[in-house]
N, C-alpha and C positions, 0 to 999 in steps of 0.2 A: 418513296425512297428519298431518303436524305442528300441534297445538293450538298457540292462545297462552292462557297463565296469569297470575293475578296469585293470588300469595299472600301470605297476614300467618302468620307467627310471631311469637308473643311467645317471649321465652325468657328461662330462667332462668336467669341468668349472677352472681348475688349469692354472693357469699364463692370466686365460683369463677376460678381461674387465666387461664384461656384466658375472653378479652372477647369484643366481636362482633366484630371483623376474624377468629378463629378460626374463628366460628361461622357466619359467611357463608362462609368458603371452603369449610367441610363441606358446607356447602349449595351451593355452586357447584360444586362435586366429586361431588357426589352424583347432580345434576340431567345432568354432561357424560359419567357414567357409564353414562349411561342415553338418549347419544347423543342429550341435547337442546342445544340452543342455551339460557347466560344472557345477560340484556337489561340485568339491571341492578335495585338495588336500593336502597332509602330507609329512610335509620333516623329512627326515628319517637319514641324517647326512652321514656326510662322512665314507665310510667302508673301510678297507683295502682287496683285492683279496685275495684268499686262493692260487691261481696260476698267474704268469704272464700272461698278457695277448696281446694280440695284441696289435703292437704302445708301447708296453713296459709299460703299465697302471699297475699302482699295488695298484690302491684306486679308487674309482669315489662318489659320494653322491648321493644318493638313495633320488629318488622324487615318490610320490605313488600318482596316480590321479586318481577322479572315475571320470563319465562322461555319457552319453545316447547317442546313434548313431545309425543310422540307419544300420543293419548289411552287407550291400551293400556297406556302405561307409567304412568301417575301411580298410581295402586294401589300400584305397585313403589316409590316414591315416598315415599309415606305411609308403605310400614312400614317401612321404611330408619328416620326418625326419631320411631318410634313409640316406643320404648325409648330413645333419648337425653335424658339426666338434663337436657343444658342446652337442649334445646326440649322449653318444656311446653304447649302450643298448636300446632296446626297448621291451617290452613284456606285452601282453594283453590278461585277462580274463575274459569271460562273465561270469555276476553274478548276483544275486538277489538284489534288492535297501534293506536298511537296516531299517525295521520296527520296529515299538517301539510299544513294549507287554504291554498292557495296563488290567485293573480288565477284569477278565473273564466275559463275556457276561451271563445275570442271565436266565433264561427261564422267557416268559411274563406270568404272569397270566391268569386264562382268567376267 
C-alpha cells in the first residue's frame, strides 16, 4: 500500500552547475523509479544555519517535496541520495494527502 510523504531537502547547489530545476528532476526520477507517484514540490529559498555545520556549510536552500511510495521502498530512497554531493540533508515524514473541505454534507430526505 502506497504511503503519502512530505520531505525537506536542503541541498548544496553553491558554486555548482546544475541549480534546483536539475536537482528536483533527480529527485522526481528517483522517487518514479521506484514506482511512486510525485505530487509536487515547494522551494523554500536559501537559509542561513543557526550552527556550522559539517564541510563548513553555513546556508543550503530548502526544497520541500510531497510524493506516494510504497513504505518498503523509502529506505531504497534514502540511500539513492545518500552520497549525492548536491543533497546534503534529507528528512522524510509520513503524512495525510491534503483534502479540500467542501459545504457540509446535508442529511437526505426521505
Amino acid at each position: 500500500m502506497k504511503q503519502y510523504y512530505e520531505a525537506m531537502f536542503i541541498l548544496d547547489i553553491q558554486g555548482k552547475e546544475e541549480g534546483v530545476d536539475a536537482v528536483l528532476t533527480t529527485i522526481k526520477q528517483a522517487i518514479e523509479s521506484l514506482d511512486g507517484v510525485f505530487k509536487g514540490a515547494q522551494r523554500l529559498e536559501r537559509r542561513r544555519f543557526e550552527r556550522v555545520a559539517v564541510k563548513k556549510h553555513d546556508s543550503g536552500y530548502y526544497l520541500g517535496v510531497t510524493f506516494e511510495l510504497e513504505s518498503g521502498k523509502l529506505k531504497e530512497l534514502q540511500e539513492k541520495f545518500k552520497f549525492d554531493e548536491k543533497i546534503f540533508r534529507q528528512s522524510y515524514l509520513r503524512s495525510k494527502p491534503a483534502t479540500v473541505k467542501g459545504p457540509e454534507a446535508q442529511p437526505a430526505s426521505v
